[in-house]
C-alpha positions in Angstrom: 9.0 -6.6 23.6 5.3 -6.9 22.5 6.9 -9.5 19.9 7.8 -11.4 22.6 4.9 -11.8 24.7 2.8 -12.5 22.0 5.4 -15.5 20.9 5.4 -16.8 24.8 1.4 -16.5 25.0 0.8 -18.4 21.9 3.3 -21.5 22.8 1.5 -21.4 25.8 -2.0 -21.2 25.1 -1.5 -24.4 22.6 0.3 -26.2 24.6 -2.8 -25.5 27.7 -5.0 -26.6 25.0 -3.5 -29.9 24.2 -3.3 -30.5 28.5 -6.5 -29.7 28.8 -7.6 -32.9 26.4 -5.4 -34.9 27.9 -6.8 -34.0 31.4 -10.3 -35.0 30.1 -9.4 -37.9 28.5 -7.3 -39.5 31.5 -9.6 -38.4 34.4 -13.1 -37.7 33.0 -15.3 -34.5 32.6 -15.3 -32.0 35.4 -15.1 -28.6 36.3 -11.7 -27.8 35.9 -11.4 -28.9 32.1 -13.6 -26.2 31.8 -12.1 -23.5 33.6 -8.6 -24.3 31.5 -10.6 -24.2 27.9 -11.6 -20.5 29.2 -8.5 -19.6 30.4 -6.8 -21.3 26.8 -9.8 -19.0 25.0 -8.6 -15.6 27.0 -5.1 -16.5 26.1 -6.1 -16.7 22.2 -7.9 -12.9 23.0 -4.7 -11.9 24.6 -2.6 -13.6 21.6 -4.9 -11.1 19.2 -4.8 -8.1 21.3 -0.5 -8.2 21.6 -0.2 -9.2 17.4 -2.8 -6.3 16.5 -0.5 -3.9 18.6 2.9 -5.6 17.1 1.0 -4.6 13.4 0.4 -1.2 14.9 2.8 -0.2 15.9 5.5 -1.5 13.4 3.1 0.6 11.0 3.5 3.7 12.9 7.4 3.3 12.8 7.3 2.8 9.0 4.7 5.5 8.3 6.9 7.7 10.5 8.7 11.0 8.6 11.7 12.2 9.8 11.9 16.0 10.8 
């Protein structure tokens, strides 16, 4: 599951990133492009956090002994 959402949060978090250029490009520099490149940065932390806990976890089911 973790897989998953990491997957879904990376395809979106580029594709807010390229958006966000476009936004700026078409209708000049404001507040919101700002807002969306800290929202596309917390998705990146968000990305990290869910693949650090995909390694983690598939290490703790290899590294697991059978009783």
């Amino acid at each position: 599951m973790d897989q998953i959402l990491t997957y879904l949060v990376i395809s979106a978090s580029s594709s807010a990133a390229t958006r966000v250029e476009d936004w700026e490009s078409n209708w000049g520099k404001d507040k919101f492009p700002d807002m969306a490149r800290a929202s596309v940065a917390l998705s990146f932390l968000a990305f990290f956090a869910f693949a650090s806990s995909s390694l983690i976890s598939g290490y703790t089911l290899c590294t697991l002994k059978s009783m």
